[in-house]
N, C-alpha and C positions, 0 to 999 in steps of 0.2 A: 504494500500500500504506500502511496507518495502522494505529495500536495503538490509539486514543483513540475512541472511537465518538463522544463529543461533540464533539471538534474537528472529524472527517469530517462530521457534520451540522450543523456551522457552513459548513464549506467547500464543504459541496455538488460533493463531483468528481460529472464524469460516472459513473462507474463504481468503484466500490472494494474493496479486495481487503482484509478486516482481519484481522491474526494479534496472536496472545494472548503477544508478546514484549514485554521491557521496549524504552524508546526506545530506539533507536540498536540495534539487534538485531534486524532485519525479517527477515532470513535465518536465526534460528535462532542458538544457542550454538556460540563463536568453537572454531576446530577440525572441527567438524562436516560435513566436505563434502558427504558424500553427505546429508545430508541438506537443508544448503543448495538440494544442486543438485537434489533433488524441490520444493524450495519454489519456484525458480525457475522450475522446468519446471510446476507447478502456477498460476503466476502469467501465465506464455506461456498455458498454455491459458488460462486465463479472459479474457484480451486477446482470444481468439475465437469464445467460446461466450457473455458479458456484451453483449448486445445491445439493452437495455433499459435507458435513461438513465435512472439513478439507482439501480442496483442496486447491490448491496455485499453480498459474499459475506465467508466468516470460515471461514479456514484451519483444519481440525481440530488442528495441531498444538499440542504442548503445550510450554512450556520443563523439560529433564530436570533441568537441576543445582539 
């Protein structure tokens, strides 16, 4: 997971999941479980449906506060 699209196409992972959080916030705004825990569960799937080296998908979510 990365927030940085330029540093993820420096680094070239296999596979990359990017969300639209500041650093250190990949999970969403602190408190927020249930919503952590979709982003979570959103990140497990794409660990199984991401089958094509060098793909990078981008989390619809948004930060609220």
């Amino acid at each position: 997971m990365g927030n940085e699209p330029e540093r993820m196409a420096k680094i070239k992972p296999p596979r990359a999941l990017r969300v639209k959080f500041g650093r250190g916030s990949m999970f969403g705004e602190p408190g927020n479980v249930e919503r952590q825990r979709r982003i979570v569960m959103d990140a497990l799937e794409a660990l199984q449906t991401m089958v094509v080296p060098g793909t990078v998908r981008e989390l619809s979510y948004q930060w609220r506060r």
